[in-house]
C-alpha positions in Angstrom: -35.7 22.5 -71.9 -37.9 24.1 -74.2 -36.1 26.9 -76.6 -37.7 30.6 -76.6 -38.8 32.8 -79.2 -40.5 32.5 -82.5 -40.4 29.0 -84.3 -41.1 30.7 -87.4 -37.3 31.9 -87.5 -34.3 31.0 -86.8 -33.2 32.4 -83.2 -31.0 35.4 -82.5 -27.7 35.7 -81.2 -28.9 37.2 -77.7 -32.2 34.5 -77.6 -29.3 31.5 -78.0 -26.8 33.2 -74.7 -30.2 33.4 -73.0 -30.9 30.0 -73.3 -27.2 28.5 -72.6 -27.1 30.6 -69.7 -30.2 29.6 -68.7 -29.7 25.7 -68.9 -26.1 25.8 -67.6 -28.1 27.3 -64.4 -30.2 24.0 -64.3 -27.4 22.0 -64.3 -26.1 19.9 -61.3 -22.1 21.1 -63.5 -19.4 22.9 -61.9 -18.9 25.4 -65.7 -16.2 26.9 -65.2 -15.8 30.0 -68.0 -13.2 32.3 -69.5 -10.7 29.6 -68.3 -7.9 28.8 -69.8 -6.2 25.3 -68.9 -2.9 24.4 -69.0 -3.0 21.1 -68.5 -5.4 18.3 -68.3 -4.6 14.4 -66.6 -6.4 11.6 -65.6 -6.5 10.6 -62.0 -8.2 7.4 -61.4 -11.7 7.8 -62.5 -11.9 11.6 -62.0 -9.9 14.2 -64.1 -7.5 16.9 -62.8 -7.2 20.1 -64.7 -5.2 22.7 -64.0 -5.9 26.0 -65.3 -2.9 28.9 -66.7 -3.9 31.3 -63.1 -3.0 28.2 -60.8 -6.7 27.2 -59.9 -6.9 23.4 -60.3 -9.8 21.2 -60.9 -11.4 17.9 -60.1 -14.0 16.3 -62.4 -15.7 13.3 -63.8 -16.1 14.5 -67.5 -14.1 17.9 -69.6 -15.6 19.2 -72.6 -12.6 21.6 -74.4 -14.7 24.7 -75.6 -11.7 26.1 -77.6 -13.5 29.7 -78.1 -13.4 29.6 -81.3 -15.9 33.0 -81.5 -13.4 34.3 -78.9 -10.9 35.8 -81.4 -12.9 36.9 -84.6 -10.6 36.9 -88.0 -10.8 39.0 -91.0 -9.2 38.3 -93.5 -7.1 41.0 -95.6 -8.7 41.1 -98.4 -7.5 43.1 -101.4 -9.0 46.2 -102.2 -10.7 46.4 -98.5 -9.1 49.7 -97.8 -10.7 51.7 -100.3 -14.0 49.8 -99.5 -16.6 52.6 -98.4 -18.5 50.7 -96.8 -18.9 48.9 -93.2 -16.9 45.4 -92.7 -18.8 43.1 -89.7 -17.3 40.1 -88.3 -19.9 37.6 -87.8 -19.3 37.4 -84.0 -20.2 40.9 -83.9 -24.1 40.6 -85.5 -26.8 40.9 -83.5 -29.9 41.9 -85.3 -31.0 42.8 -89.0 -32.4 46.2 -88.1 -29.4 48.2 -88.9 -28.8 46.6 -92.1 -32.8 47.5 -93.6 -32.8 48.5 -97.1 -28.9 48.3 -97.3 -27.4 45.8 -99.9 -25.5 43.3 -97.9 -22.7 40.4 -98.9 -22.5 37.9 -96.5 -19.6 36.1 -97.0 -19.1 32.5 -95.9 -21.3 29.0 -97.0 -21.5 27.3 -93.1 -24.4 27.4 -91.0 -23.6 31.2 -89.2 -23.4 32.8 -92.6 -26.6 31.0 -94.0 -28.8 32.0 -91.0 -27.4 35.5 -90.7 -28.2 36.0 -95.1 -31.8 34.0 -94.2 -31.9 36.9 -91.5 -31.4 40.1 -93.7 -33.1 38.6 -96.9 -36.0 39.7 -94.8 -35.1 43.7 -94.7 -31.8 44.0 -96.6 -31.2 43.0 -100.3 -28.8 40.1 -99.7 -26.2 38.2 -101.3 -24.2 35.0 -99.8 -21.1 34.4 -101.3 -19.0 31.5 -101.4 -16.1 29.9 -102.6 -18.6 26.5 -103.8 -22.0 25.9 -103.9 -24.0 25.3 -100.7 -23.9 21.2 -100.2 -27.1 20.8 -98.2 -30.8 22.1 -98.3 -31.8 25.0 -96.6 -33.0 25.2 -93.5 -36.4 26.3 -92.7 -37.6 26.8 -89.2 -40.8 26.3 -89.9 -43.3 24.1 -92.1 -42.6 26.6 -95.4 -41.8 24.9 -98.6 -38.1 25.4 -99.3 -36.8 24.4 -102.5 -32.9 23.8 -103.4 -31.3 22.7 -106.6 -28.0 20.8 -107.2 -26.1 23.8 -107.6 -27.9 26.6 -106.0 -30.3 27.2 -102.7 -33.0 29.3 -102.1 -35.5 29.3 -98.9 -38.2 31.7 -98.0 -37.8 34.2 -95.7 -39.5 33.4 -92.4 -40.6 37.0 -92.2 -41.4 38.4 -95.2 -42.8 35.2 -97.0 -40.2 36.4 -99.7 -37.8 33.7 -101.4 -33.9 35.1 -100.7 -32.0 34.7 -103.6 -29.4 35.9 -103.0 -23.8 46.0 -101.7 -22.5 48.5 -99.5 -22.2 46.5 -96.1 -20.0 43.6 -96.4 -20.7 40.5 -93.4 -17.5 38.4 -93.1 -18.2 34.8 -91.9 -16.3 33.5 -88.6 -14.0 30.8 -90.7 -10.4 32.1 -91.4 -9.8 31.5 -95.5 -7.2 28.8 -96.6 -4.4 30.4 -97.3 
């Protein structure tokens, strides 16, 4: 199934739900949702599962989606209350508009935090922070030339052409900190 929407960025929150909604529809797959099982055991060739409002299953094949974007975490973070400015969770993002000509930190080095700062680097001036370098190249969704050292990454910005290098909005990344 092809994927919608621009290649020359990455995709938006609502363009990715759009699309898993719209190829869980073209499947043959009982999904079952917003379930939460309580137990899970193998019966011959099939599986039973038995979900925590009494509802019980029969299937050939369970994927466990654990919902990890389910229950957002922000860490308390010292110095956060006196913080002016507007603390996002990265489950709550949806678009860059709101953030134009802001100074953002996006905090976090996986793959939601690098597309989200590749996202505002376009309208916002942007800065990812991490707790160690960034271990892989960037990611470009189209043919641009991206260009990353051993110790530092930068990409250019699918819509302004500009390279993101990158405060009164501060993004926190979906990963709960070490303690």
């Amino acid at each position: 199934m092809h994927f919608p929407g621009d290649g020359d960025r990455y995709p938006t929150r609502d363009e990715v739900v759009d699309y898993l909604r719209a190829y869980a529809r073209r499947l043959t797959a009982d999904i079952h949702t917003s379930t939460t099982v309580s137990s899970v055991t193998r019966q011959g060739s099939a599986w039973s599962v038995r979900a925590e409002d009494g509802r019980e299953f029969t299937a050939r094949a369970v994927i466990a989606a654990t919902g990890d974007y389910g229950t957002p975490y922000i860490p308390d973070l010292s110095g956060r209350a006196e913080f002016a400015g507007r603390v996002l969770h990265a489950a709550a993002y949806r678009s860059p508009g709101t953030f134009a000509g802001q100074r953002v930190v996006v905090v976090g080095g996986g793959n939601s935090a690098v597309q989200i700062a590749a996202e505002l680097g376009a309208v916002a001036d942007t800065t990812l922070a991490t707790r160690r370098p960034i271990g892989w190249l960037a990611q470009c969704p189209s043919a641009r030339t991206c260009t990353g050292g051993s110790r530092t990454q930068a990409w250019t910005s699918p819509r302004s052409g500009a390279c993101c290098s990158m405060t009164r909005t501060l993004l926190i990344h979906r990963r709960r900190l070490p303690p």
